[in-house]
OpenMM code with the backbone's topology and positions (N, CA, C; nanometers):
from openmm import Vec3, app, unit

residues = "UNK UNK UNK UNK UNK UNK UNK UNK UNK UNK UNK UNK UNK UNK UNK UNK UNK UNK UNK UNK UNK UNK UNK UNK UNK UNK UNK UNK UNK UNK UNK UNK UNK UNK UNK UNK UNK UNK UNK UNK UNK UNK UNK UNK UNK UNK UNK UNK UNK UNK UNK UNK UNK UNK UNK UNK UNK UNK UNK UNK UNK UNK UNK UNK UNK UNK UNK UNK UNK UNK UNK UNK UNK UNK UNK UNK UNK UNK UNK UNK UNK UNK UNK UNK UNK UNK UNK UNK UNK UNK UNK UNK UNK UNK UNK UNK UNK UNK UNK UNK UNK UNK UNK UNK UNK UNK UNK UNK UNK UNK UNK UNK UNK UNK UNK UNK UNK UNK UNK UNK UNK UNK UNK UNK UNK UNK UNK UNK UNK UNK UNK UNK UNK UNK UNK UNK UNK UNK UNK UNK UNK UNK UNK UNK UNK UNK UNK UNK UNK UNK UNK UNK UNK UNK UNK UNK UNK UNK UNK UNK UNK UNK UNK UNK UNK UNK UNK UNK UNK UNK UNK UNK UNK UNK".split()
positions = [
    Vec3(9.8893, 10.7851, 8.8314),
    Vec3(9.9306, 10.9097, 8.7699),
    Vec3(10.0570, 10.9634, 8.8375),
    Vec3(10.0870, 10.9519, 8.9585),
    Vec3(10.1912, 11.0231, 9.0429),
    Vec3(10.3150, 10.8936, 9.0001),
    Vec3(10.2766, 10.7752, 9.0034),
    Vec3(10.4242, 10.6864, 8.9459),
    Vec3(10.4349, 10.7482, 8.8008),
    Vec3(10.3408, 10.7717, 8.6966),
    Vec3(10.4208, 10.8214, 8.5690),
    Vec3(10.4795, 10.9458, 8.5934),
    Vec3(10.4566, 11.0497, 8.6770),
    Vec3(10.5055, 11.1711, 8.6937),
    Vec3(10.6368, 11.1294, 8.7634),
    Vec3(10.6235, 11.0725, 8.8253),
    Vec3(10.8062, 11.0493, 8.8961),
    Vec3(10.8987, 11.0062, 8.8249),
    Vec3(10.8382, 10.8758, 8.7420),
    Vec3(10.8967, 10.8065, 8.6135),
    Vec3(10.9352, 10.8877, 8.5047),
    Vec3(10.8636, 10.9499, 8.4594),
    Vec3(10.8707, 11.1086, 8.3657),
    Vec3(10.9479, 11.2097, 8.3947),
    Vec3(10.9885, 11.2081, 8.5279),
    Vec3(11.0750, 11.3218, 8.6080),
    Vec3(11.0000, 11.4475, 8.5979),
    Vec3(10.8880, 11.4405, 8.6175),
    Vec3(10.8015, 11.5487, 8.6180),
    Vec3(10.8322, 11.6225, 8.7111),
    Vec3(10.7694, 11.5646, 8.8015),
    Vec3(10.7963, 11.6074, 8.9549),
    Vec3(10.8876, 11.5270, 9.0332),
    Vec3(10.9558, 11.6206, 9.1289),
    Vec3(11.0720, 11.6110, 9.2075),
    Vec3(11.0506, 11.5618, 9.3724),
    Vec3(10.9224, 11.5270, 9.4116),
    Vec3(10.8648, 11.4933, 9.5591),
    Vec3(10.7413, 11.4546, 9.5031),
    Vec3(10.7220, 11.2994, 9.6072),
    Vec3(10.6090, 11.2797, 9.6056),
    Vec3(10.5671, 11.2619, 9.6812),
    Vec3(10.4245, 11.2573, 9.7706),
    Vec3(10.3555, 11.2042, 9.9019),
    Vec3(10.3009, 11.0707, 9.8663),
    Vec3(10.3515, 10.9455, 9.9453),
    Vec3(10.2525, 10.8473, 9.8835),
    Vec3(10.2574, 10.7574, 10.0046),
    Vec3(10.1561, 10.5980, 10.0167),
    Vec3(10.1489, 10.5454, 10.1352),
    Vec3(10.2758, 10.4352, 10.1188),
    Vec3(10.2986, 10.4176, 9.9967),
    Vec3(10.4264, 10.2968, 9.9605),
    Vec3(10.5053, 10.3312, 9.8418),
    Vec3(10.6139, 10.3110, 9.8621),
    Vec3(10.6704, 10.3251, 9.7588),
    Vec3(10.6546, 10.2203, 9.5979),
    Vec3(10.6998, 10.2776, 9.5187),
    Vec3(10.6460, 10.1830, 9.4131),
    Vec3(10.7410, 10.1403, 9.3654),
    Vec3(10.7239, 10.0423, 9.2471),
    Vec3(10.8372, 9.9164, 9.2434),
    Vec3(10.9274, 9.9993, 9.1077),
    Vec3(10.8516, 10.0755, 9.0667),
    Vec3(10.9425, 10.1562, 8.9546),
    Vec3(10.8728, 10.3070, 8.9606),
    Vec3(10.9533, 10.3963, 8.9909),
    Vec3(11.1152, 10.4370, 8.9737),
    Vec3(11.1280, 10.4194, 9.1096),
    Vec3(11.2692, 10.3610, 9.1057),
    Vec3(11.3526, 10.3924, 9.2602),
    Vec3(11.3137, 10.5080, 9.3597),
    Vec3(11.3067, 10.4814, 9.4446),
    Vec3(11.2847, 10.6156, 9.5465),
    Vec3(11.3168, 10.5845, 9.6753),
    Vec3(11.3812, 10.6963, 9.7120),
    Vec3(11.4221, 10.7169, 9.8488),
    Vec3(11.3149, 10.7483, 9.9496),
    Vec3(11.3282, 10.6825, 10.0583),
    Vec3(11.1689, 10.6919, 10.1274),
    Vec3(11.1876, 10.7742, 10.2756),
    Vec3(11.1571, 10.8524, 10.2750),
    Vec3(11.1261, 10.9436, 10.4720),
    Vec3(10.9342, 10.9447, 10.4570),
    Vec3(11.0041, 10.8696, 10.6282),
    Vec3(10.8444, 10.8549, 10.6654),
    Vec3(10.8017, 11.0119, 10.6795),
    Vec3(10.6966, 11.0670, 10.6872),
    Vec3(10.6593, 11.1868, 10.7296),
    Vec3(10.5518, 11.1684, 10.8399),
    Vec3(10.4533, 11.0864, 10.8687),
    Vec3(10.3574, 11.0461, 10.9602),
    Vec3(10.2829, 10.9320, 10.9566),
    Vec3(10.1593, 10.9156, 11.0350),
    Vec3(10.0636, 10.8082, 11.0246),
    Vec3(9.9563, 10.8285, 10.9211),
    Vec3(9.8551, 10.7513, 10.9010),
    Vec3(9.8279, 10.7392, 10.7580),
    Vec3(9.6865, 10.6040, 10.8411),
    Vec3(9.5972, 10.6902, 10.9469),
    Vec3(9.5315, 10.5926, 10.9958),
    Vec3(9.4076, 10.5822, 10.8803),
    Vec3(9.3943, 10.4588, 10.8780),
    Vec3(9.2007, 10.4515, 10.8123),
    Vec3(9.0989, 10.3483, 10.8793),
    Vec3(8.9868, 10.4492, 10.8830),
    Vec3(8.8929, 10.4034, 10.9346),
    Vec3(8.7479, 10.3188, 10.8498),
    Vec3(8.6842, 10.3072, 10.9091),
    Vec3(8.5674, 10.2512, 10.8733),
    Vec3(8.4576, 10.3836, 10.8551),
    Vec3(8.3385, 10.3853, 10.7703),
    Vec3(8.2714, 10.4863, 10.8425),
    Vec3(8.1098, 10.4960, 10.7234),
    Vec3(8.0542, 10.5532, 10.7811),
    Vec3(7.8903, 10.4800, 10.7874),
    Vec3(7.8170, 10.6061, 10.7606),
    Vec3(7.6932, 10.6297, 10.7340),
    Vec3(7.5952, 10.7835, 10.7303),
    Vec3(7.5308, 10.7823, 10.8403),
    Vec3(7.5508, 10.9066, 10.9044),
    Vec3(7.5098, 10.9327, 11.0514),
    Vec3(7.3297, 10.8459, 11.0263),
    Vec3(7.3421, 10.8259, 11.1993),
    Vec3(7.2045, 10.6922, 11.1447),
    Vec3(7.2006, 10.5372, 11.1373),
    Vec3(7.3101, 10.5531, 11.0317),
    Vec3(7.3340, 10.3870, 11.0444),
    Vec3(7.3339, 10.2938, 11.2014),
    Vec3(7.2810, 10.1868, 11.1403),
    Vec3(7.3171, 10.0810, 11.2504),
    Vec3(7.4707, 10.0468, 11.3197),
    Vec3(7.5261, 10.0481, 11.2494),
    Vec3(7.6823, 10.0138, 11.2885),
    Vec3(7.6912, 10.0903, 11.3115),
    Vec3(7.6668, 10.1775, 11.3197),
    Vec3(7.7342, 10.3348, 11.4210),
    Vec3(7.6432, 10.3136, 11.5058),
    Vec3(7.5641, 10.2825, 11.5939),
    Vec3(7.5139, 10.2528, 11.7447),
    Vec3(7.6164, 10.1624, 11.7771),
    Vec3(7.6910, 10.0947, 11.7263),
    Vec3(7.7450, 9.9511, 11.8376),
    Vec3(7.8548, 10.0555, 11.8976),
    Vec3(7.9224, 10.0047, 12.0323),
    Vec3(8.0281, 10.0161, 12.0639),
    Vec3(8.1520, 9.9462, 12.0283),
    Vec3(8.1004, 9.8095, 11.9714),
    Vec3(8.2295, 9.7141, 11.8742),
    Vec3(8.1489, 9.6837, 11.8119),
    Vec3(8.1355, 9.6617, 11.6485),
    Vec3(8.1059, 9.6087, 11.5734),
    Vec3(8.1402, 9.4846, 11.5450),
    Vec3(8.0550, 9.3250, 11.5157),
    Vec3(8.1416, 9.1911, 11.5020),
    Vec3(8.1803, 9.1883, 11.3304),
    Vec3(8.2875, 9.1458, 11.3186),
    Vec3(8.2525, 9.0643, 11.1716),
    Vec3(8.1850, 9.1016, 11.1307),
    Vec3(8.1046, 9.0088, 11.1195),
    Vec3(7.9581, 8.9622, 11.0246),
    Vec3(7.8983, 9.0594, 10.9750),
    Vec3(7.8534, 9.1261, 11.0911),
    Vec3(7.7656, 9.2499, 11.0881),
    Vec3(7.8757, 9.3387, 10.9678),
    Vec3(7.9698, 9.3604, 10.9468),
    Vec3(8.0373, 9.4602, 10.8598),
    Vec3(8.0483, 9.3257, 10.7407),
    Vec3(8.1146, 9.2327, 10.6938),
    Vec3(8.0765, 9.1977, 10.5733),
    Vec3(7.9261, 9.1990, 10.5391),
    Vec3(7.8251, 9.1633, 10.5966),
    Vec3(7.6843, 9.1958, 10.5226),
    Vec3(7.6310, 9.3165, 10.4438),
    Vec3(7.7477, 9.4348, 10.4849),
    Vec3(7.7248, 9.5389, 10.4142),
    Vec3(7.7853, 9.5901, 10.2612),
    Vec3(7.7231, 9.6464, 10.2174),
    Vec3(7.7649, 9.6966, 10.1016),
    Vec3(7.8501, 9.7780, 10.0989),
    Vec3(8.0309, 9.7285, 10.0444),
    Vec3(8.1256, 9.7825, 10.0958),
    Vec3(8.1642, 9.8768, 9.9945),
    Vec3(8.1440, 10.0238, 10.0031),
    Vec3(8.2597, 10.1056, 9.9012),
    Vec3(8.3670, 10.1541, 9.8730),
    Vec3(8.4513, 10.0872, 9.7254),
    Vec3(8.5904, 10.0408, 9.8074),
    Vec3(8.6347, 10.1213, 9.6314),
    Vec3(8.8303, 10.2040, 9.6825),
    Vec3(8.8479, 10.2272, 9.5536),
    Vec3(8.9060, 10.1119, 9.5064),
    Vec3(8.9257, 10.1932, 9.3235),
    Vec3(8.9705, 10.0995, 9.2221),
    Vec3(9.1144, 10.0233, 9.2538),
    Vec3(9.0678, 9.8516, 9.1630),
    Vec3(9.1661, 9.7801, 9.2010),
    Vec3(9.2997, 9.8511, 9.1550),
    Vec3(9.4360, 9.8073, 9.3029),
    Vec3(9.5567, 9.8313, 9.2731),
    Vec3(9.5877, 9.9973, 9.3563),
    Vec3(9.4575, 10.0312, 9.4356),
    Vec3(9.5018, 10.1657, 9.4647),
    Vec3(9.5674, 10.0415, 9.6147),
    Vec3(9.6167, 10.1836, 9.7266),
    Vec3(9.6916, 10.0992, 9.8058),
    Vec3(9.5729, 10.1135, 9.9246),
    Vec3(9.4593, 10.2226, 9.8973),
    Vec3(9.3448, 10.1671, 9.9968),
    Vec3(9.2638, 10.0625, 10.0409),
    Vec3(9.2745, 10.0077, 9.8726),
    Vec3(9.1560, 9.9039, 9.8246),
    Vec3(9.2974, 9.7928, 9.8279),
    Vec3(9.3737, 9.7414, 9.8635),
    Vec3(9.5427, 9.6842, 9.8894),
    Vec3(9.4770, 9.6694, 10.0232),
    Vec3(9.4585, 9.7709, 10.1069),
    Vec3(9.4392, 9.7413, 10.2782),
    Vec3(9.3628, 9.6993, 10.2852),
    Vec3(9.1667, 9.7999, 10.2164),
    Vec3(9.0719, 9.7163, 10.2486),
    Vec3(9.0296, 9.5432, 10.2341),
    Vec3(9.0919, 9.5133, 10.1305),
    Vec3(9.0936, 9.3769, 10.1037),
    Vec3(9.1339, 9.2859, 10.1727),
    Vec3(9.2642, 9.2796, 10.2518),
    Vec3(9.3950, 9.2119, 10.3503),
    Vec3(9.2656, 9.2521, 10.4313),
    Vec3(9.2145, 9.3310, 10.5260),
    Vec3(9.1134, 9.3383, 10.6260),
    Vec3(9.0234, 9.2885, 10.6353),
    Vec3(8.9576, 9.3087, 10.5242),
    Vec3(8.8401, 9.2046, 10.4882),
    Vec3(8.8535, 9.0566, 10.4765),
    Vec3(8.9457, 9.0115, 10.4154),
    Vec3(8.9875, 8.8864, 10.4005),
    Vec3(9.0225, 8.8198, 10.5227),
    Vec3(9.0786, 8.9169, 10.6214),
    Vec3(9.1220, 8.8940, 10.7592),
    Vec3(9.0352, 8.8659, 10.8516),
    Vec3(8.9138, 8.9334, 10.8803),
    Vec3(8.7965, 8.9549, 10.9224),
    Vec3(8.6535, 8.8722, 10.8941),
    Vec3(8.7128, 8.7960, 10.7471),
    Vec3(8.5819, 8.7145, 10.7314),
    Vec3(8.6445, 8.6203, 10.7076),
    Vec3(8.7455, 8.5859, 10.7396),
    Vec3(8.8260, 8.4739, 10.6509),
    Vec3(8.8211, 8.3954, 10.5685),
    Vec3(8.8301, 8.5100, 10.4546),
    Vec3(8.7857, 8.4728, 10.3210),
    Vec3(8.5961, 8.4556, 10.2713),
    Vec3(8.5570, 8.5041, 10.3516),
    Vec3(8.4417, 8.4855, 10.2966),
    Vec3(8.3990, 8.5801, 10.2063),
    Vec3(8.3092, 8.6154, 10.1058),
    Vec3(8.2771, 8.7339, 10.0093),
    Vec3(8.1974, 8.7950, 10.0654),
    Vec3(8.2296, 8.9497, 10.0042),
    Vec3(8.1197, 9.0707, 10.0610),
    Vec3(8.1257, 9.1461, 9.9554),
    Vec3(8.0307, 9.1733, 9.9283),
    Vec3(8.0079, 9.2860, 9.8138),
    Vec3(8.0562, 9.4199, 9.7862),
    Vec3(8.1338, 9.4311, 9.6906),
    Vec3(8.1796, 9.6153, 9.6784),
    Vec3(8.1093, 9.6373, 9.5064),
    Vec3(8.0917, 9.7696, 9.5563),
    Vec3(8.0801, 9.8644, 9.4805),
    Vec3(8.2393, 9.9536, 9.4400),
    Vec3(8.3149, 9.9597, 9.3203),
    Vec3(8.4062, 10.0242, 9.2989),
    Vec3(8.3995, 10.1543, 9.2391),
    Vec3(8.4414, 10.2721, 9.3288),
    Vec3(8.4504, 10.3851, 9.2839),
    Vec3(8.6065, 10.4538, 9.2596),
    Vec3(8.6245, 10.5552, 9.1903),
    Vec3(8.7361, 10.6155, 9.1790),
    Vec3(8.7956, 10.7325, 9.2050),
    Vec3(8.7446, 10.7683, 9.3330),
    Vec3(8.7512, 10.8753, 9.4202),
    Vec3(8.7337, 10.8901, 9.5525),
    Vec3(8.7851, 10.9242, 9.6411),
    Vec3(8.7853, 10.9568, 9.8149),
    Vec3(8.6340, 11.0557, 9.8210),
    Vec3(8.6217, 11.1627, 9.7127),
    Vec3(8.5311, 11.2375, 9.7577),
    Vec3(8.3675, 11.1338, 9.6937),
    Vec3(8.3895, 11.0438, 9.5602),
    Vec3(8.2777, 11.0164, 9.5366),
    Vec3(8.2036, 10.8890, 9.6449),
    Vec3(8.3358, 10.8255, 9.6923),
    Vec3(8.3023, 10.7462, 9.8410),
    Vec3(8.2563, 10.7944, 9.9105),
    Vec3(8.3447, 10.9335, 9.9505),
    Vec3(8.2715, 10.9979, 10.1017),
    Vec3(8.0741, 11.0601, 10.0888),
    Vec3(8.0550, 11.0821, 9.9547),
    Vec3(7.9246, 11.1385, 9.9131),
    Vec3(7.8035, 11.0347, 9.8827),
    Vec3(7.8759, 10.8900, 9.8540),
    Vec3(7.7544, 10.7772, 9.8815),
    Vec3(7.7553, 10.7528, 9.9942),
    Vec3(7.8347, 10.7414, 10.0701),
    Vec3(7.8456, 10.6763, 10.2007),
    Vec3(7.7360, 10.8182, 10.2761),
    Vec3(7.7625, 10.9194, 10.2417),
    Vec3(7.6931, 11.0230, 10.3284),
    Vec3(7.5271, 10.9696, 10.2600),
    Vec3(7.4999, 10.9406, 10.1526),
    Vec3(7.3755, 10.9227, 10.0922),
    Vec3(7.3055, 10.7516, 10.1539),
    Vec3(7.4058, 10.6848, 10.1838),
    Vec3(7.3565, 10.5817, 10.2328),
    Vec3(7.3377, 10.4357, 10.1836),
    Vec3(7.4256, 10.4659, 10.0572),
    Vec3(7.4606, 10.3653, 9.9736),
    Vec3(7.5594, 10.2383, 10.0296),
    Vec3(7.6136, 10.2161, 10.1430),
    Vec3(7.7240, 10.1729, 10.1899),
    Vec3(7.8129, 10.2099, 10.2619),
    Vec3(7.8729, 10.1294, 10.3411),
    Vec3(7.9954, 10.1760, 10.3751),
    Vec3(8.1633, 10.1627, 10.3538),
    Vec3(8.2363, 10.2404, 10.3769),
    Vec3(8.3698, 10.2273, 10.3433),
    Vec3(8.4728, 10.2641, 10.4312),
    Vec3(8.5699, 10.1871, 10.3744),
    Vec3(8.7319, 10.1898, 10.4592),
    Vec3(8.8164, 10.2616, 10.4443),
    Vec3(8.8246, 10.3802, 10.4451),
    Vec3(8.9147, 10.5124, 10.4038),
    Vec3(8.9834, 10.5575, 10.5078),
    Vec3(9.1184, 10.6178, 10.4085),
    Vec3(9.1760, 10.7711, 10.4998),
    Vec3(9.1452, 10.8196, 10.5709),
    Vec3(9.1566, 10.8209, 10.7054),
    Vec3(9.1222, 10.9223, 10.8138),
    Vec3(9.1657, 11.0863, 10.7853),
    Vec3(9.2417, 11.1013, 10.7184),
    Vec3(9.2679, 11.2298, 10.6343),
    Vec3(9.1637, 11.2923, 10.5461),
    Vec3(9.1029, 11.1918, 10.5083),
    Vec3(9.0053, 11.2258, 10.3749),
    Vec3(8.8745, 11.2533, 10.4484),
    Vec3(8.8159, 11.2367, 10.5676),
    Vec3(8.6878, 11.2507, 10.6266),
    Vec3(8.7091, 11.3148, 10.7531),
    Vec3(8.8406, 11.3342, 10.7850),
    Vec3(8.7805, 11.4393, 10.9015),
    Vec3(8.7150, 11.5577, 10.9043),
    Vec3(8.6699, 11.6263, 10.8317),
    Vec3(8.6260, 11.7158, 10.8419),
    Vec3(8.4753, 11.6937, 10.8737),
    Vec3(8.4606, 11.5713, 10.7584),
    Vec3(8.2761, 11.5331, 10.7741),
    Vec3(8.2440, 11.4685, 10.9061),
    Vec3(8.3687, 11.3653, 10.9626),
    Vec3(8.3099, 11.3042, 11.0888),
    Vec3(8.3147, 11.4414, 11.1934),
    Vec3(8.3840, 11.5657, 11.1873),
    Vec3(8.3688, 11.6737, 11.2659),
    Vec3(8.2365, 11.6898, 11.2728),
    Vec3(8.2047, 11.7511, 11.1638),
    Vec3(8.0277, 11.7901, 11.1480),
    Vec3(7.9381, 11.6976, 11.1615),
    Vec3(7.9769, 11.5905, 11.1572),
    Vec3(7.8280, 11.4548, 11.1589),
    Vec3(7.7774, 11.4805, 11.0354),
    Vec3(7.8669, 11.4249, 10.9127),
    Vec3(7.8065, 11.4345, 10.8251),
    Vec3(7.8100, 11.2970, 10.8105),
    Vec3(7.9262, 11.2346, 10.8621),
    Vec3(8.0028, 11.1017, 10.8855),
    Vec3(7.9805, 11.0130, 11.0303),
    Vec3(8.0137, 10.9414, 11.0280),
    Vec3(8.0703, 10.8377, 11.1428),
    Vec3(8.1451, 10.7197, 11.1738),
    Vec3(8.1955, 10.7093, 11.2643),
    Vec3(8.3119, 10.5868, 11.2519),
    Vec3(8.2054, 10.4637, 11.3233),
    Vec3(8.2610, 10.3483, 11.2299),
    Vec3(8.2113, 10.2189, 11.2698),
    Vec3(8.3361, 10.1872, 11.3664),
    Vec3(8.2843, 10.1133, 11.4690),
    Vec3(8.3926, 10.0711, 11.5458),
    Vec3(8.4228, 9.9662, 11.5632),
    Vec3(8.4949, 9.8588, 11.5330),
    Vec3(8.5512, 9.7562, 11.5246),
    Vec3(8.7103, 9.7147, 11.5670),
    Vec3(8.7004, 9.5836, 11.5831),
    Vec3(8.8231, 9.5131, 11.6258),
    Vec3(8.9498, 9.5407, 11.5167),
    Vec3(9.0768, 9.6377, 11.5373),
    Vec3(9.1794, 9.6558, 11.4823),
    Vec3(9.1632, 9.7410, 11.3963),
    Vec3(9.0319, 9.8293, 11.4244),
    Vec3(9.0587, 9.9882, 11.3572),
    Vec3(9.0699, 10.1033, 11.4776),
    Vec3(9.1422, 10.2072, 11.3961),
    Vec3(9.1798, 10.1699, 11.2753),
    Vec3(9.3271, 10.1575, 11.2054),
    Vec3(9.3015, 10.1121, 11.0870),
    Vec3(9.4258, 10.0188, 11.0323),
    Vec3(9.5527, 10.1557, 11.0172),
    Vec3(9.6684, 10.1002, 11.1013),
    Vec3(9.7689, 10.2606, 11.0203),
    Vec3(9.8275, 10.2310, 10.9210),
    Vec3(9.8644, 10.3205, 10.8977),
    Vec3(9.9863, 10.3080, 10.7396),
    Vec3(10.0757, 10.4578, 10.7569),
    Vec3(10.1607, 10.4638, 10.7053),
    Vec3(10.2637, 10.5798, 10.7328),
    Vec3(10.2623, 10.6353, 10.5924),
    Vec3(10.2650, 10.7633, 10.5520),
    Vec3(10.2992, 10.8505, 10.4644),
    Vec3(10.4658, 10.8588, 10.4844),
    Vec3(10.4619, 10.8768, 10.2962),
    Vec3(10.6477, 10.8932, 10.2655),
    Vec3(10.6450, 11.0109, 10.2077),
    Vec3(10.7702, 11.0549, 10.2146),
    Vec3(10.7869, 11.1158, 10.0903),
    Vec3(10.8746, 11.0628, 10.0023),
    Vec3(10.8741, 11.0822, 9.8907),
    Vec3(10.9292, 11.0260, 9.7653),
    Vec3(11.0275, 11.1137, 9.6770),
    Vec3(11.1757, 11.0684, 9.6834),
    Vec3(11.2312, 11.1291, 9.5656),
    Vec3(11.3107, 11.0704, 9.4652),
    Vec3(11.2627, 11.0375, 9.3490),
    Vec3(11.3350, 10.9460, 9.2409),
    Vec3(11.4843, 10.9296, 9.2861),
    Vec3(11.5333, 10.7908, 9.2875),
    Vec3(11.6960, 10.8040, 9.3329),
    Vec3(11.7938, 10.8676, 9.2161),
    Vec3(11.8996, 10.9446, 9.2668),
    Vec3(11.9690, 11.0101, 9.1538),
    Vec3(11.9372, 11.1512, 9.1611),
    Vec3(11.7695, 11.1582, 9.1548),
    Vec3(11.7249, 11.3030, 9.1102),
    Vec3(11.7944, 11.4135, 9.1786),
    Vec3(11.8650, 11.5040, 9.0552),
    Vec3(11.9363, 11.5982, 9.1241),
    Vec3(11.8445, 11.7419, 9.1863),
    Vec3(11.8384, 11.7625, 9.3064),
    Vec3(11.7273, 11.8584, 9.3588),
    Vec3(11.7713, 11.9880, 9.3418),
    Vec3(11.7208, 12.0665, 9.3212),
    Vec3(11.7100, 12.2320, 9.3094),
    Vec3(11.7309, 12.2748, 9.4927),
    Vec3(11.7989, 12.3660, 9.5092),
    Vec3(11.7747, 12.4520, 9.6145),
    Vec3(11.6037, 12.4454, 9.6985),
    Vec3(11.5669, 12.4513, 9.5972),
    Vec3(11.3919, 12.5062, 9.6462),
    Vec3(11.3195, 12.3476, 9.7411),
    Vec3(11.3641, 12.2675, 9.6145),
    Vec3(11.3144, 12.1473, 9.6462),
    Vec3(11.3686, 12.1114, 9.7922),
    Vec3(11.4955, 12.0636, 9.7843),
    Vec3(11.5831, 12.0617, 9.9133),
    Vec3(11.4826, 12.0936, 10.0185),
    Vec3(11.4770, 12.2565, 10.0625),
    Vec3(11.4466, 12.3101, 10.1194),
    Vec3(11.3285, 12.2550, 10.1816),
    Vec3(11.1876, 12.2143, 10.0548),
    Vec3(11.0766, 12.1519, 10.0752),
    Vec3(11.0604, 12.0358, 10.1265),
    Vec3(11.2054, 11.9768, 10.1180),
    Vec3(11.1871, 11.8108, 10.1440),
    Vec3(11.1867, 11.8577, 10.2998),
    Vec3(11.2832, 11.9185, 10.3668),
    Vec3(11.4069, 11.9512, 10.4772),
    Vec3(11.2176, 11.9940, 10.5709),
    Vec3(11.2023, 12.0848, 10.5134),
    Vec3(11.0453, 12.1353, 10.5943),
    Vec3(10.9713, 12.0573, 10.5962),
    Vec3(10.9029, 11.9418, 10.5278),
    Vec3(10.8127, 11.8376, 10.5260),
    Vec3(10.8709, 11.7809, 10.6281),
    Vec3(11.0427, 11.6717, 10.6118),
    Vec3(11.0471, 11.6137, 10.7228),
    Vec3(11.0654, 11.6411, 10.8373),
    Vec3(11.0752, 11.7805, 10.8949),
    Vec3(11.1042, 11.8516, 11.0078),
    Vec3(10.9636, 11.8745, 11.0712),
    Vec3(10.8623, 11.8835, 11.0145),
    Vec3(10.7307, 11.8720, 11.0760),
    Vec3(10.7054, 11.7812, 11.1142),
    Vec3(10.7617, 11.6227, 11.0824),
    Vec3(10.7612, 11.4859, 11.1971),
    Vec3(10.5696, 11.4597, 11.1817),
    Vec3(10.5051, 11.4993, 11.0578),
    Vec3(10.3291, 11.4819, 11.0517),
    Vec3(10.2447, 11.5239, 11.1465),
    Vec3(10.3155, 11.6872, 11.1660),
    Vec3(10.2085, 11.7668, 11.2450),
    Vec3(10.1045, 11.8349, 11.1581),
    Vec3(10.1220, 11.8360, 11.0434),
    Vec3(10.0542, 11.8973, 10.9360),
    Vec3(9.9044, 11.8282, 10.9048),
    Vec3(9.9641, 11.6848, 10.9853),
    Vec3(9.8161, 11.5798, 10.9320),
    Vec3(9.7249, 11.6010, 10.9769),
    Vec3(9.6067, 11.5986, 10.9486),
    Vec3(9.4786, 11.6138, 10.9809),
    Vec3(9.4392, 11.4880, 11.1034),
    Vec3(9.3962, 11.5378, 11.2196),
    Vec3(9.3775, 11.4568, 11.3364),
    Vec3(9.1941, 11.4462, 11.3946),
    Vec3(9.1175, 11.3782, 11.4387),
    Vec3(8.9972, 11.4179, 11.4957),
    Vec3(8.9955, 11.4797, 11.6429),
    Vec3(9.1284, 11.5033, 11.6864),
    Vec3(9.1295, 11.5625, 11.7773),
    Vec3(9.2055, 11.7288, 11.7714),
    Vec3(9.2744, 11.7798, 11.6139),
    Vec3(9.2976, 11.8866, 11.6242),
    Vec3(9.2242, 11.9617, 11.5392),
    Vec3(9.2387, 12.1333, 11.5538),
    Vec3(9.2010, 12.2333, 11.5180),
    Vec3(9.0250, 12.1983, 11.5117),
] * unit.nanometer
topology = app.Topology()
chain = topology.addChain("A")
for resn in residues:
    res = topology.addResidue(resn, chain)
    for name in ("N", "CA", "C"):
        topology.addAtom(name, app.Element.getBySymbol(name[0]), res)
């Protein structure tokens, strides 16, 4: 939806983890973009101090829809990690409908550290801990090339990148 809005010239900034192959865009990093693993308080994989392999493909993985750039990482990881062997997902189409099975106990998943801090604050959540999480990725911002910017916009881009991704959600702030 956010590539047809840029494509459309809808909107004039975008936040995204990669740029896309159409429309052109000019890219400033703005921060990190870590994702983790993470389990319903309880789970087994949340007792280990490293989790192996194995033990995480045997689980029932909830992963978003193909072509997002989460389910892009989770896959390269997985594939990395079992080398090549199959593990089962469940495909959903939402950060919050992931974060609400995973709290129910349906599976686990490879998400945004943005998208669950709040729940791993409270223990609604927990991080599985494993070898090379978790995975980073950097947030951009995005502005169609050409696009002529408004004053306002300017301004918005100029403040986003001047915050250098203090704005991001951390498990160690606020």
């Amino acid at each position: 939806a956010t590539i047809a809005l840029l494509l459309e010239g809808s909107i004039d900034l975008a936040i995204m983890g990669r740029a896309p192959q159409m429309p052109v865009v000019s890219a400033t990093c703005i921060g990190a973009h870590p994702h983790v693993l993470i389990a319903a308080p309880g789970h087994p994989l949340a007792q280990h101090a490293l989790t192996a392999p194995s033990e995480i493909l045997r689980e029932k993985i909830l992963a978003r829809e193909l072509g997002s750039g989460t389910r892009i990482l989770m896959t390269r990881y997985f594939d990395r990690i079992g080398d090549g062997k199959p593990y089962q997902t469940v495909e959903m189409e939402s950060n919050e409908t992931i974060k609400q099975a995973v709290m129910a106990g349906l599976g686990i998943a490879l998400i945004s550290l943005h998208t669950v801090t709040e729940e791993l604050r409270s223990g609604r959540l927990v991080l599985i801990r494993a070898e090379g999480l978790p995975l980073e990725r950097v947030w951009y911002l995005m502005v169609p090339e050409g696009k002529v910017l408004t004053g306002a916009v300017r301004s918005i881009h100029a403040f986003i990148d001047a915050q250098q991704g203090r704005f991001l959600p951390s498990l160690s702030s606020g």
